[in-house]
N, CA and C of each residue as an Amber inpcrd file, in Angstrom:
protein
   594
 157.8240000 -25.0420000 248.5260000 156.9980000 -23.9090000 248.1590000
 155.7710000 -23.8700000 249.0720000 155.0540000 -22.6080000 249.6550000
 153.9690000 -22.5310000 250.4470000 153.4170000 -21.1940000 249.7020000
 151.6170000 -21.5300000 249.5070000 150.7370000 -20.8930000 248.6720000
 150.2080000 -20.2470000 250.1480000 150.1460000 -18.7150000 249.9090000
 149.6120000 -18.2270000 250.6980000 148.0520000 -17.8420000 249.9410000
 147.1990000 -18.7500000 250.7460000 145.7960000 -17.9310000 250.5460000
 145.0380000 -17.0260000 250.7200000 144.7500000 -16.0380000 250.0780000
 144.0780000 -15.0520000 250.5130000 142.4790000 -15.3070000 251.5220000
 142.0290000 -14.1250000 252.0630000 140.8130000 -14.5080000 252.8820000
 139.1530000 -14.4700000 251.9350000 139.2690000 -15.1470000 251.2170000
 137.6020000 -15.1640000 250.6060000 137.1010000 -14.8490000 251.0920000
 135.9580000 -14.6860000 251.2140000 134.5090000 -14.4920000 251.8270000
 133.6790000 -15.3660000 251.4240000 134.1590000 -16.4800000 250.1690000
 133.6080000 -17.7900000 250.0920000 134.6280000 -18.3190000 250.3360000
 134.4070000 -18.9380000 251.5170000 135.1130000 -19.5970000 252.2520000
 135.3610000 -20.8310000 251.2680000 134.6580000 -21.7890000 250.2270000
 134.4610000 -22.9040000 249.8900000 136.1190000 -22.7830000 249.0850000
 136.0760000 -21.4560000 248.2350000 137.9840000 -21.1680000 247.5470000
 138.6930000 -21.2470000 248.3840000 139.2290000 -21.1730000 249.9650000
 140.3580000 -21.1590000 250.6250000 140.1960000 -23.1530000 250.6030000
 139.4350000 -23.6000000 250.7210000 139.0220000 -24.8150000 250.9480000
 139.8350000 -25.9340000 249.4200000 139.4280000 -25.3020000 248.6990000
 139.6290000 -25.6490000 247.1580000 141.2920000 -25.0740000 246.9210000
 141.4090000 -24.5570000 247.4210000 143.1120000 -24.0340000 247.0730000
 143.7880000 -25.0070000 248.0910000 143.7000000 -25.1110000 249.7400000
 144.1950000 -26.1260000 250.3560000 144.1680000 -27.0890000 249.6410000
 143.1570000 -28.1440000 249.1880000 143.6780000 -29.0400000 248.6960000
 144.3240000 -29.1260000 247.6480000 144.2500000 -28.3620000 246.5560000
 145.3200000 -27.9260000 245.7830000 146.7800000 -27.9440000 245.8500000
 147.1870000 -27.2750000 247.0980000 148.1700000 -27.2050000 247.7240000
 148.5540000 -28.6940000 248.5100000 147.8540000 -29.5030000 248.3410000
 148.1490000 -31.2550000 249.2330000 148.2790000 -31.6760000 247.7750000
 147.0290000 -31.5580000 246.5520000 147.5360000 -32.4610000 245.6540000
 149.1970000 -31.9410000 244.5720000 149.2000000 -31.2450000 245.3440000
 150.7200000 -30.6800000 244.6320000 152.1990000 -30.9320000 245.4490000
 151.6660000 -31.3290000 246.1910000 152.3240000 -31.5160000 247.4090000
 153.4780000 -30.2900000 248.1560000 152.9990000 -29.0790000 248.6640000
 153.6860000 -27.9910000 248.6880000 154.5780000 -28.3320000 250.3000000
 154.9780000 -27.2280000 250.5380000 155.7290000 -27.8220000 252.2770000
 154.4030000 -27.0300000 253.1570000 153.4050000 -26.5470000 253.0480000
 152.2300000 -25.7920000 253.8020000 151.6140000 -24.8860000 253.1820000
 150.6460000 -24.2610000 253.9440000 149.9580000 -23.5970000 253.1340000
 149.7070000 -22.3600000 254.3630000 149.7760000 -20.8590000 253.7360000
 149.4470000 -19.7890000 254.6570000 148.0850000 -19.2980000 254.2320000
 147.5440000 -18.6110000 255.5120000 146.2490000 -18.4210000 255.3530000
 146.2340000 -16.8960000 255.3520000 145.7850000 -15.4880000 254.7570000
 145.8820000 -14.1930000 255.4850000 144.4700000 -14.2850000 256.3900000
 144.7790000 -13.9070000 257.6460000 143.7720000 -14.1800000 258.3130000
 142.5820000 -12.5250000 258.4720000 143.4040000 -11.2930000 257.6750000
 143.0640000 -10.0060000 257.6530000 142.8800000  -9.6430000 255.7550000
 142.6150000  -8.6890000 256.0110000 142.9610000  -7.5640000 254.3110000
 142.3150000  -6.3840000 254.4450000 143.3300000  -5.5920000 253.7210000
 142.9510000  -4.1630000 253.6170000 141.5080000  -4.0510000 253.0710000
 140.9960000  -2.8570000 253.6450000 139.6280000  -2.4180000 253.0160000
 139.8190000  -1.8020000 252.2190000 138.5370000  -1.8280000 251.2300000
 138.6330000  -0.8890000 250.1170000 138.9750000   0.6610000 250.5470000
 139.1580000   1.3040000 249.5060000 139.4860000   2.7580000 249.8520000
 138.0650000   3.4230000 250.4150000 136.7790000   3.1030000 250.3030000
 135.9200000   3.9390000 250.8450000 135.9110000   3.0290000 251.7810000
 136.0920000   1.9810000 252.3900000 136.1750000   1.1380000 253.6680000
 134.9890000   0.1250000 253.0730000 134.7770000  -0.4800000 252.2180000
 134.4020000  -1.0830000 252.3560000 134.7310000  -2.7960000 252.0070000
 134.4000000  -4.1080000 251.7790000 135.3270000  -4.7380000 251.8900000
 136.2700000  -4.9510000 250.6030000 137.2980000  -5.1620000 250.7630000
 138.4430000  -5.2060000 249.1550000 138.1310000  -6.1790000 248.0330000
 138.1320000  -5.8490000 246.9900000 137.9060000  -6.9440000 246.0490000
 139.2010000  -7.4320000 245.4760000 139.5700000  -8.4300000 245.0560000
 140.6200000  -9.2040000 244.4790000 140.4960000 -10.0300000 243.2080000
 140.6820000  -9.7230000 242.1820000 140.4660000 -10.5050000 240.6510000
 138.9450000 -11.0230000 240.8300000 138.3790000  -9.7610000 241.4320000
 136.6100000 -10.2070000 241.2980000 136.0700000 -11.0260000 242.5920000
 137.1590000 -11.1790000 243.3700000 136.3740000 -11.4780000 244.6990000
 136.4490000 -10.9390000 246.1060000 135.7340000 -11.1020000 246.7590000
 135.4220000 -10.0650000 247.8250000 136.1260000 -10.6170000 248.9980000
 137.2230000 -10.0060000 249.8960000 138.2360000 -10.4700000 250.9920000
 137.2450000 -10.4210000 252.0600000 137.2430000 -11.1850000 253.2550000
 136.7260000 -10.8790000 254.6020000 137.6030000 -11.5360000 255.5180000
 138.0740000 -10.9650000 256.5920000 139.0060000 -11.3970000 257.2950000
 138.3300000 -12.6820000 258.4660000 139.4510000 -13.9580000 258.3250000
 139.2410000 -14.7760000 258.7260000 139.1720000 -14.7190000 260.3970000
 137.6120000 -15.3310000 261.3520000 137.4120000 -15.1280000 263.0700000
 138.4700000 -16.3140000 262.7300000 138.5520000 -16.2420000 264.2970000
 139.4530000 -17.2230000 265.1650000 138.9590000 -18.9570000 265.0070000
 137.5060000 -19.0200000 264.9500000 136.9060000 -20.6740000 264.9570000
 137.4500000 -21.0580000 263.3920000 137.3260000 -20.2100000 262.5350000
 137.2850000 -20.6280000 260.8990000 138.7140000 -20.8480000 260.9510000
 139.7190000 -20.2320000 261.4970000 141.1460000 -20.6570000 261.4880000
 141.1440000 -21.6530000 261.7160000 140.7200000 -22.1190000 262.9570000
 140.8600000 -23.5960000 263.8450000 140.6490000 -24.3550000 262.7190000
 139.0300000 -24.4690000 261.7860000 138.8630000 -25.4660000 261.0630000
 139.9800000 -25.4100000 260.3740000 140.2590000 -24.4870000 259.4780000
 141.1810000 -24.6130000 258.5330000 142.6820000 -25.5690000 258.8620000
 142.9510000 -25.4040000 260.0280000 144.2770000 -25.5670000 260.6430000
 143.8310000 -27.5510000 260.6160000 142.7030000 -27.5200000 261.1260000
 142.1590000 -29.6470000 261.1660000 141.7550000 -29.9390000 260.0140000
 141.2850000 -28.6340000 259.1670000 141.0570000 -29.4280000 257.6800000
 142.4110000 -30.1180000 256.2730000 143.7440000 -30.2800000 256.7930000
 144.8220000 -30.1970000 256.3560000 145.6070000 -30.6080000 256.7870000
 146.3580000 -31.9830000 256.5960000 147.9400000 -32.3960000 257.2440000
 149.1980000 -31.1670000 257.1330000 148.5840000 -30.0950000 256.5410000
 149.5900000 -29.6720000 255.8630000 149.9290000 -28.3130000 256.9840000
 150.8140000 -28.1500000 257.3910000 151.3030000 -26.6910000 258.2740000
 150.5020000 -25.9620000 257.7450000 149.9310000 -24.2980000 258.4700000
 149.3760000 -23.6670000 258.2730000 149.5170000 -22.5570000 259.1570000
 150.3050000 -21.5740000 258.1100000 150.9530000 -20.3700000 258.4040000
 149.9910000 -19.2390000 258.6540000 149.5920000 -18.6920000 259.6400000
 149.0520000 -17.3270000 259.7080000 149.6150000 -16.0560000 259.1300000
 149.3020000 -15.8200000 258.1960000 149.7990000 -14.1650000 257.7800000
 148.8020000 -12.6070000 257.8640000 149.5820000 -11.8690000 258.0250000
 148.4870000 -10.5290000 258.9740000 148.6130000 -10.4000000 260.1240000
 149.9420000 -11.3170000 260.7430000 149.8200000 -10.9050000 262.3100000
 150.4550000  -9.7600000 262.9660000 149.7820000  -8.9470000 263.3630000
 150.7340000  -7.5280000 263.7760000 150.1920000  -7.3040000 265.3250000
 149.6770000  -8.0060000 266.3800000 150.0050000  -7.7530000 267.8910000
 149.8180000  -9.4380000 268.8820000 149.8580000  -8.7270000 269.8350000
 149.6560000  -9.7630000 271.0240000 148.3180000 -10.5720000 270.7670000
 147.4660000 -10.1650000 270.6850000 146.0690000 -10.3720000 270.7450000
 145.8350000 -11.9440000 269.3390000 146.7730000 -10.9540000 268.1690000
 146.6790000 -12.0130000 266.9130000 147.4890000 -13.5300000 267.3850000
 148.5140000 -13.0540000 267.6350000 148.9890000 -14.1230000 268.3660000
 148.5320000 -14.8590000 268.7470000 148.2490000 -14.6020000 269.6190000
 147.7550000 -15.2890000 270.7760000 146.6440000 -15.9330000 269.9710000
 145.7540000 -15.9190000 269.3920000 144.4790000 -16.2390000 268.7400000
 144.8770000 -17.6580000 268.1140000 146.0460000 -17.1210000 267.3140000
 146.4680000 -17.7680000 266.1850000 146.8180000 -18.7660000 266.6740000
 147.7900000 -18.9750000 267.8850000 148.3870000 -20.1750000 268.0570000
 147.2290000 -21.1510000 268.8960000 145.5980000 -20.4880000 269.5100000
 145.3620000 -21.2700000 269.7990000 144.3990000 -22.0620000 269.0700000
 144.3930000 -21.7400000 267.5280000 143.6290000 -21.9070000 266.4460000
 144.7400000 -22.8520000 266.2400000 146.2660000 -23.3460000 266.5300000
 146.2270000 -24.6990000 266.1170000 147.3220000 -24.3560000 265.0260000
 147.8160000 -22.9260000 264.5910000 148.6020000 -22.9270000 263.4590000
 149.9550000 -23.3010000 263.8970000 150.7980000 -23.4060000 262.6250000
 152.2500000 -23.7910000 262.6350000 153.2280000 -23.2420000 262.6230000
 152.6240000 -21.6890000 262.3080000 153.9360000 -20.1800000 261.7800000
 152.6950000 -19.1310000 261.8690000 153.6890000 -18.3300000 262.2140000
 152.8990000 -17.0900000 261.6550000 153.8850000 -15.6370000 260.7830000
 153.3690000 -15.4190000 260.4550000 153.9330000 -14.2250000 259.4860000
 153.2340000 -12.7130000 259.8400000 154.2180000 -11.8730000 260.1600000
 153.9120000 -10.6430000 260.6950000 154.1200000 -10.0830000 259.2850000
 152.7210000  -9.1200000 258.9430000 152.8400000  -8.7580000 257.6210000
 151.7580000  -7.7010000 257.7600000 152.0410000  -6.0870000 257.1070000
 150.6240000  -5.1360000 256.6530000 150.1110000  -5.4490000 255.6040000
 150.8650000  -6.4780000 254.8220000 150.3540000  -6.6680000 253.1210000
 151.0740000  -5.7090000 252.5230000 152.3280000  -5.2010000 253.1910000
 153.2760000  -4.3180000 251.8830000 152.8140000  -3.0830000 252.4930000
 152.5570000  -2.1140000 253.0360000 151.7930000  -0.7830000 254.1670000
 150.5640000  -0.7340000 253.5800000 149.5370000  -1.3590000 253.1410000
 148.6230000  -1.4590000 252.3940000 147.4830000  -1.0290000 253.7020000
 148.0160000  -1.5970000 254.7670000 147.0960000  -0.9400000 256.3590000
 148.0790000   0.0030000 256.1710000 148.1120000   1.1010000 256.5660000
 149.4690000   2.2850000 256.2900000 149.3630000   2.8060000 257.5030000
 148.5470000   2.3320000 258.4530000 148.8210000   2.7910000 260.2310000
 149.1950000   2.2050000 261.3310000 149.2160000   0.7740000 260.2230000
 149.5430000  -0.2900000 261.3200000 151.3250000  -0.1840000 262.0960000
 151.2850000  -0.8600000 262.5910000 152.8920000  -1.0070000 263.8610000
 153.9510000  -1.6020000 262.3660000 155.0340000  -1.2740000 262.6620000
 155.8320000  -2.0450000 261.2290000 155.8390000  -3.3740000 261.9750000
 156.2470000  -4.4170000 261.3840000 156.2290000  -5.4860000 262.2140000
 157.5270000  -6.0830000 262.6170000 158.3380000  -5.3900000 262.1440000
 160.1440000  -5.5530000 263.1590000 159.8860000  -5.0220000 264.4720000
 158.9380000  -3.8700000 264.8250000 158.7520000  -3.8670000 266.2370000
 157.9630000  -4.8160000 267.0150000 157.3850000  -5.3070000 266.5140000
 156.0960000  -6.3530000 267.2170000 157.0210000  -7.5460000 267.6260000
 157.6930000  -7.9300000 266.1870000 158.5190000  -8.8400000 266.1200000
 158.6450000  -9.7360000 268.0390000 159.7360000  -8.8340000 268.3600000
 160.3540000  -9.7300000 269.7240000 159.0250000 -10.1070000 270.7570000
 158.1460000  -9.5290000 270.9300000 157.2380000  -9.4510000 271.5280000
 156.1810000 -10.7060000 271.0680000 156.1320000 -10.6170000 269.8370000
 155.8040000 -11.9110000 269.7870000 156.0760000 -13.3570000 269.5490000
 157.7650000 -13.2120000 269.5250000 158.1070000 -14.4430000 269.5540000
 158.2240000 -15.0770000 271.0860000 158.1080000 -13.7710000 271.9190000
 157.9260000 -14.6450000 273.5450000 157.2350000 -15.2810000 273.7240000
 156.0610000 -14.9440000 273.1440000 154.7050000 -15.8820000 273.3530000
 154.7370000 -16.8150000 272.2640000 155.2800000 -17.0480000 271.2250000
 154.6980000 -17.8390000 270.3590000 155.2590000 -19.2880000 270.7160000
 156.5180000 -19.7990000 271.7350000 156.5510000 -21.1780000 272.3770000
 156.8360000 -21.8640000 271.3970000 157.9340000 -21.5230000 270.6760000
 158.5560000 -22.5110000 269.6940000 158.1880000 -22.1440000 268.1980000
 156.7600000 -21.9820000 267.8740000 156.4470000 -21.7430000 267.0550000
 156.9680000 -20.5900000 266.1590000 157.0780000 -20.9920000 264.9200000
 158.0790000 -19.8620000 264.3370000 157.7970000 -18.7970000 263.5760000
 158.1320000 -17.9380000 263.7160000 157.8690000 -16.2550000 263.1620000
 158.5610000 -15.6590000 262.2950000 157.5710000 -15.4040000 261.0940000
 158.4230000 -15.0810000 260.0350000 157.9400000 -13.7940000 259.7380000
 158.8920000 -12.6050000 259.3280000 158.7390000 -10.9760000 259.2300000
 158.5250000 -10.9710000 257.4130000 157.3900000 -10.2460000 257.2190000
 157.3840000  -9.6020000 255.6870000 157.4500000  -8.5490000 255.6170000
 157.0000000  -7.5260000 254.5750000 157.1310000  -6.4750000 254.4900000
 158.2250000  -5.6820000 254.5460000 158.3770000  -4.7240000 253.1560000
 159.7410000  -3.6190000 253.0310000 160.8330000  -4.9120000 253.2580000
 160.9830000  -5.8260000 253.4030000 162.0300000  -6.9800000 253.7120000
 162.6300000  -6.8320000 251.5650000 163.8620000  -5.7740000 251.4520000
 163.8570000  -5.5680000 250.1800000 165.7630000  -5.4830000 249.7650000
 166.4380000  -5.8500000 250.9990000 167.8440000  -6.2780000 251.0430000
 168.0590000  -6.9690000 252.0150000 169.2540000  -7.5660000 252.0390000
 170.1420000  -8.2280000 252.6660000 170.1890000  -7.6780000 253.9230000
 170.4510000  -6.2900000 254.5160000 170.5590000  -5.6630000 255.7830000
 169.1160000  -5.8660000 256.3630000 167.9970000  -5.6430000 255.4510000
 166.6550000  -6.0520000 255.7910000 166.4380000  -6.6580000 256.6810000
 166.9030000  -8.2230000 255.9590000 166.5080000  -9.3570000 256.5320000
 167.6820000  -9.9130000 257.5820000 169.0820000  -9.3170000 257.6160000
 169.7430000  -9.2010000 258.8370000 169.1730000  -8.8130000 260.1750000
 168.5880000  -7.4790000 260.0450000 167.7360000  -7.1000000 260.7480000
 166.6060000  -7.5390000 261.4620000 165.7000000  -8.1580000 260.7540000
 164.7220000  -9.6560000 260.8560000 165.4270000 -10.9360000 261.7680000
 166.5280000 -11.1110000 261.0450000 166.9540000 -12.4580000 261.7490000
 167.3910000 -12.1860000 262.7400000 168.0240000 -11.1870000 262.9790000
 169.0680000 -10.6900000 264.4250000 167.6810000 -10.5330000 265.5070000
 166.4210000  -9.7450000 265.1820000 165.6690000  -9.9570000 265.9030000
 164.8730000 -10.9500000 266.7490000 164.8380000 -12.2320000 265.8430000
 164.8970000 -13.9320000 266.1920000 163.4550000 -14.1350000 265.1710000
 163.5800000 -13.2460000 264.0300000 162.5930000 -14.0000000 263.0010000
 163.4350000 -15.6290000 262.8880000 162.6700000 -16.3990000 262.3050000
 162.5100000 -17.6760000 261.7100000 163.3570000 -18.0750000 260.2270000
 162.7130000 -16.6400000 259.4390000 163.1740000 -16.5000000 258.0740000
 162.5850000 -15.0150000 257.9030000 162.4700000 -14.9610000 256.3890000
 161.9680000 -13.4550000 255.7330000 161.2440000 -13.9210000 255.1690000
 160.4270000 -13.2660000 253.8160000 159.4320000 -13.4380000 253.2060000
 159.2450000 -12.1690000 252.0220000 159.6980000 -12.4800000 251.0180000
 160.3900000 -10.8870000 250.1440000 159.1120000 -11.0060000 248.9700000
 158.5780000 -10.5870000 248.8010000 157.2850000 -10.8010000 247.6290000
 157.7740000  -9.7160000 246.1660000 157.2440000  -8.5490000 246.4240000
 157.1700000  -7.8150000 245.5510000 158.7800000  -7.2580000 245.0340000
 160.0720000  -7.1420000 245.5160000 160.5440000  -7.3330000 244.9060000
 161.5210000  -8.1890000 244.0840000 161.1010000  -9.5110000 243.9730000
 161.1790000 -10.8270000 243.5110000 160.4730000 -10.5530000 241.9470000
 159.1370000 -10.1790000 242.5910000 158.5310000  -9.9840000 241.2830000
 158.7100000  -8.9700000 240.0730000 158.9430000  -7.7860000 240.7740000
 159.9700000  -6.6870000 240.0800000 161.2060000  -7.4450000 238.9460000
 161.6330000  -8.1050000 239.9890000 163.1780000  -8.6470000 239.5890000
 162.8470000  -9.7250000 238.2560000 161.4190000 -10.6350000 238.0960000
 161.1410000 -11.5080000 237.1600000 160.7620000 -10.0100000 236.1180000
 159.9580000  -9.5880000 236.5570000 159.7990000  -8.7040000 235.1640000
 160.7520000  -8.1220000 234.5000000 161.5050000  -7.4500000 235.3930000
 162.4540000  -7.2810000 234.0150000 163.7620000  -7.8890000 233.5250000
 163.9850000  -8.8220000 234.2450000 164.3470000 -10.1680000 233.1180000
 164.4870000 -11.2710000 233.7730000 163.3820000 -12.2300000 232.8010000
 162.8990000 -13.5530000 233.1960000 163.2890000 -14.2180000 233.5000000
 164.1610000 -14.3010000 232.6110000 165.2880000 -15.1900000 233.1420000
 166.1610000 -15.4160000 233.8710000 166.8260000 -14.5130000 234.5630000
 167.9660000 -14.4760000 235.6150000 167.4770000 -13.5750000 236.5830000
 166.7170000 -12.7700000 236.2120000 166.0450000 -11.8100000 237.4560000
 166.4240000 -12.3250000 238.9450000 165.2920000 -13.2420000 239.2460000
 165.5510000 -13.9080000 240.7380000 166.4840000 -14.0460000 240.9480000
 167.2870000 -14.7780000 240.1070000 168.8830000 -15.5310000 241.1610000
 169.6410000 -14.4440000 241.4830000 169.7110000 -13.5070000 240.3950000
 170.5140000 -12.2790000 240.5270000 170.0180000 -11.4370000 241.6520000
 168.9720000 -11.0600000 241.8170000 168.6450000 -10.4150000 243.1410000
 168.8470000 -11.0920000 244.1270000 168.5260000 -12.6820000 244.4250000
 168.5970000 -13.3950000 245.5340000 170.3850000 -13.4910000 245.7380000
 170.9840000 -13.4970000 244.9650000 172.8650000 -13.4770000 245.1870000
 172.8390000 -12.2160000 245.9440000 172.2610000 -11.1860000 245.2510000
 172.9850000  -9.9340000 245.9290000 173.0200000  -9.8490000 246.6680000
 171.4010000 -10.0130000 247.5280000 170.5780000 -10.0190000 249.2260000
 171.6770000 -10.5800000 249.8440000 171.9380000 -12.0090000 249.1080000
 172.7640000 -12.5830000 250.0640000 174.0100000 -12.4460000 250.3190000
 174.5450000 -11.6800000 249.2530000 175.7430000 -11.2430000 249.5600000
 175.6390000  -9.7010000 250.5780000 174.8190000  -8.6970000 250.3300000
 174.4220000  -8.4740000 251.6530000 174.3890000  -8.3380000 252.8280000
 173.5080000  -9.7740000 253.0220000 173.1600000 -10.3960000 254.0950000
 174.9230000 -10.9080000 255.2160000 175.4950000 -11.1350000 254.2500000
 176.6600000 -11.9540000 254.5060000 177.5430000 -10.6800000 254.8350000
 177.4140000  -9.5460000 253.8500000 178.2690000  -8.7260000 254.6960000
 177.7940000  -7.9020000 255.9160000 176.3870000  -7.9950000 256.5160000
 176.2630000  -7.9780000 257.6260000 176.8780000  -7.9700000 258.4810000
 176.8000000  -9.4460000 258.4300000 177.1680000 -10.6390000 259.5680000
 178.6370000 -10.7410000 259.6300000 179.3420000 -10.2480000 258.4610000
 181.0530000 -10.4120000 258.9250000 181.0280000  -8.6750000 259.5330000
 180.3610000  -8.2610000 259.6200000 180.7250000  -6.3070000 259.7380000
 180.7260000  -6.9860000 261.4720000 179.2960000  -7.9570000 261.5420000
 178.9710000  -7.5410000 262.9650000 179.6560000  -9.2410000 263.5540000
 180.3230000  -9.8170000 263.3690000 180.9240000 -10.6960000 263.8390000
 179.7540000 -12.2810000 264.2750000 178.9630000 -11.7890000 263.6770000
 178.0270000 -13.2390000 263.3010000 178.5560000 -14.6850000 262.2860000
 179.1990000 -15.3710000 262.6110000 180.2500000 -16.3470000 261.6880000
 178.7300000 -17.3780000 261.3100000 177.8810000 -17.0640000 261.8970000
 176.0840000 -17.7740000 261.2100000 175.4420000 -17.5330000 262.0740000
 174.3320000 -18.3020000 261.3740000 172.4520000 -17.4160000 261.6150000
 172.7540000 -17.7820000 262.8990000 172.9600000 -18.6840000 263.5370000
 172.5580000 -19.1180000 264.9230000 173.3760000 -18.3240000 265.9650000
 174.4590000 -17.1770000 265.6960000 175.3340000 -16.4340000 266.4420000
 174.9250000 -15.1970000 266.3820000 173.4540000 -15.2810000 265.9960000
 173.0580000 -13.3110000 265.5710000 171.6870000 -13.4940000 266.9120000
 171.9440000 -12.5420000 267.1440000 170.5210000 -12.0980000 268.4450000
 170.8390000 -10.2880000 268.6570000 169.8210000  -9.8930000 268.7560000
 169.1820000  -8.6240000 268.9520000 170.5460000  -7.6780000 269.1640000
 171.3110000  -7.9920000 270.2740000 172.6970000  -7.4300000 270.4920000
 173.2920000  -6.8110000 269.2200000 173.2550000  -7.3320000 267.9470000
 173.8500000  -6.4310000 267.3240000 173.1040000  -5.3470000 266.2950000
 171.9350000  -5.0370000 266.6710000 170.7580000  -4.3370000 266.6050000
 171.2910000  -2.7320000 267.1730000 171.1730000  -1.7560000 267.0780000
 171.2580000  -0.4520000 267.4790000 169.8370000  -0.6590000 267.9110000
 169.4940000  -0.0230000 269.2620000 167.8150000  -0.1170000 269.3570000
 167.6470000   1.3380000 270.0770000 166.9320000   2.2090000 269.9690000
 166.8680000   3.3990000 270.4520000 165.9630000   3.1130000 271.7020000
């Protein structure tokens, strides 16, 4: 499991949730290094606290304050990239927060572009990621993985109990008929090629 932290503006809570995330022992911890502004632009509030998007030095600390991987999420160009990896992180996650920026680039296009530069480091696509063809799509591009939030959560609400698995079977069944449509026999035999790209 990896706790993605939102960007405080008291910095001392991203601090207090990392270790949280060590004494629980999670597999890493993501940081959003952005967030939407409020609707009159000013900065967003979240269960009473105020977001400010994380500079490039405060990443760095974050990234030495922690044995623990540390995923960048909010990355949507070259520039973030580039920032990110030299702040020391372990992943990054191309994400608007769900179109919550509603002008930003989707991030299946950014996608290839920034896995050239990212040098191993691995790239994971969110957003609208809400079936199986989705995240075909994602992987064929040379995402890492997916990252499905909101409708997971959909799927617990209306029933608790089986919700998840039942949505996560379907995706994957899906996913799977993809990959036999397009002659992918696994993940490691899919690349962009079977992509339609205009």
């Amino acid at each position: 499991m990896i706790e993605i932290i939102k960007p405080f503006s008291d910095r001392d809570i991203i601090y207090r949730k990392i270790k949280h995330a060590e004494e629980k022992g999670l597999l890493a911890v993501g940081i959003d290094i952005d967030h939407p502004f409020g609707e009159d632009g000013s900065p967003d509030i979240v269960d009473g606290y105020e977001m400010t998007a994380i500079r490039e030095e405060e990443l760095e600390e974050i990234c030495d304050s922690t044995d623990l991987p540390v995923i960048a999420k909010g990355v949507l160009s070259i520039h973030d990239a580039e920032k990110c990896l030299e702040a020391g992180v372990s992943g990054m996650m191309l994400s608007h927060h769900n179109n919550r920026i509603e002008y930003a680039i989707p991030p299946l296009m950014i996608l290839p572009k920034i896995i050239e530069i990212a040098d191993g480091v691995p790239v994971f696509a969110e957003d609208e990621i809400q079936t199986g063809m989705d995240a075909f799509k994602a992987l064929a591009l040379g995402a890492a993985g997916v990252c499905i939030g909101r409708p997971l959560m959909t799927a617990v609400r209306n029933d608790p109990e089986n919700g998840v698995c039942a949505y996560l079977q379907k995706a994957n069944g899906e996913l799977g008929k993809a990959m036999a449509y397009t002659g992918c026999t696994d993940l490691s035999k899919m690349d962009p090629t079977v992509i339609h790209q205009i």
